[in-house]
C-alpha positions in Angstrom: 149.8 27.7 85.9 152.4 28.7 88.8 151.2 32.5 88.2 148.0 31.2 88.9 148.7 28.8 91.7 150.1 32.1 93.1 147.2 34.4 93.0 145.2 32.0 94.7 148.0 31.6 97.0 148.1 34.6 98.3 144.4 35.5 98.1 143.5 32.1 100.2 146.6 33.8 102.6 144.9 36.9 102.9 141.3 35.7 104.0 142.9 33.4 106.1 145.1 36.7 107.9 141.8 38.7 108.0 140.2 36.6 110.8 143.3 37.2 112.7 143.0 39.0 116.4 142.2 42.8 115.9 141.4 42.3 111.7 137.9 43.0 109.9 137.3 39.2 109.9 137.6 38.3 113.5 134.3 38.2 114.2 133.4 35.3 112.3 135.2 33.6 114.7 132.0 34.0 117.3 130.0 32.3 114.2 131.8 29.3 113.7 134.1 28.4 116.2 138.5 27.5 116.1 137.3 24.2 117.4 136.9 20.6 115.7 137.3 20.4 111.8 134.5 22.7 110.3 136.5 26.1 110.7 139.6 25.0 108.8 138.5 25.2 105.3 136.2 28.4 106.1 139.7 30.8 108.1 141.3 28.2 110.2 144.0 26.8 107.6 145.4 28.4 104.3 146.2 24.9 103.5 142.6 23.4 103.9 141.0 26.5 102.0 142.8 26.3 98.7 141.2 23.5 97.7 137.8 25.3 98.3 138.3 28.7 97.4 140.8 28.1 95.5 138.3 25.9 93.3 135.9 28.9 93.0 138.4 31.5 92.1 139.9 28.9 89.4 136.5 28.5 87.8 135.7 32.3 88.0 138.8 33.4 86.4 140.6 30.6 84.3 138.8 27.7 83.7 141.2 26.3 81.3 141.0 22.6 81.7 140.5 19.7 84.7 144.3 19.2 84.6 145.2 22.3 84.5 142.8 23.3 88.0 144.2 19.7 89.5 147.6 21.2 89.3 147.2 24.6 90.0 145.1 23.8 93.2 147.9 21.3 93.9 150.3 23.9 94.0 148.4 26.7 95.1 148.1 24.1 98.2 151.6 23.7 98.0 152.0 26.8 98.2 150.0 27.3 101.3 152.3 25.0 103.4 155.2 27.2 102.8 153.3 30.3 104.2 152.0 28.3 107.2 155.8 26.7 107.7 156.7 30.8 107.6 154.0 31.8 110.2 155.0 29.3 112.7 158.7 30.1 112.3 158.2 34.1 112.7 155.6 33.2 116.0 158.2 31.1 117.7 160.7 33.5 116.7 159.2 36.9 117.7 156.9 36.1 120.5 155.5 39.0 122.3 156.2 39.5 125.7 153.2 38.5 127.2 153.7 34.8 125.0 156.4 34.0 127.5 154.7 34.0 130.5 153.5 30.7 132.3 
């Protein structure tokens, strides 16, 4: 289960860093935009995606039993937090210079 809680971990992680500024994804931010709640589980929030992508990546590749998804989702979620906690510690940490202008 944690391997894969981990997998979709880290895929969910690495749609959500490919609508970042400058990556392949940004675009889709024209489409639907970082405003109200609807963009969250689509790019806007590793956290809110897990359960949704996380669901179809679950039922695609495992599909071992209703448990078995609840808790992997659960800590594929869980999972999520962590890498969000670890984004918003490196961007108040190393903030580039134009960040620290008012």
């Amino acid at each position: 289960m944690i391997q894969h809680a981990f997998i979709i971990a880290m895929i969910v992680l690495f749609i959500h860093a490919c609508s970042w500024k400058g990556m392949i994804f940004e675009g889709v931010k024209k489409l639907i935009k970082p405003e109200g709640h609807l963009y969250k589980p689509i790019y806007g929030c590793p956290i809110c995606m897990t359960p949704y992508y996380g669901t179809i990546m679950y039922l695609l590749f495992f599909r071992l039993s209703f448990v078995d998804w609840l808790l992997t989702i659960g800590t594929a979620a869980g999972m999520g937090v962590i890498s969000v906690l670890l984004i918003d510690i490196k961007d108040g940490i190393f903030q580039k210079p134009d960040d620290n202008r008012a």
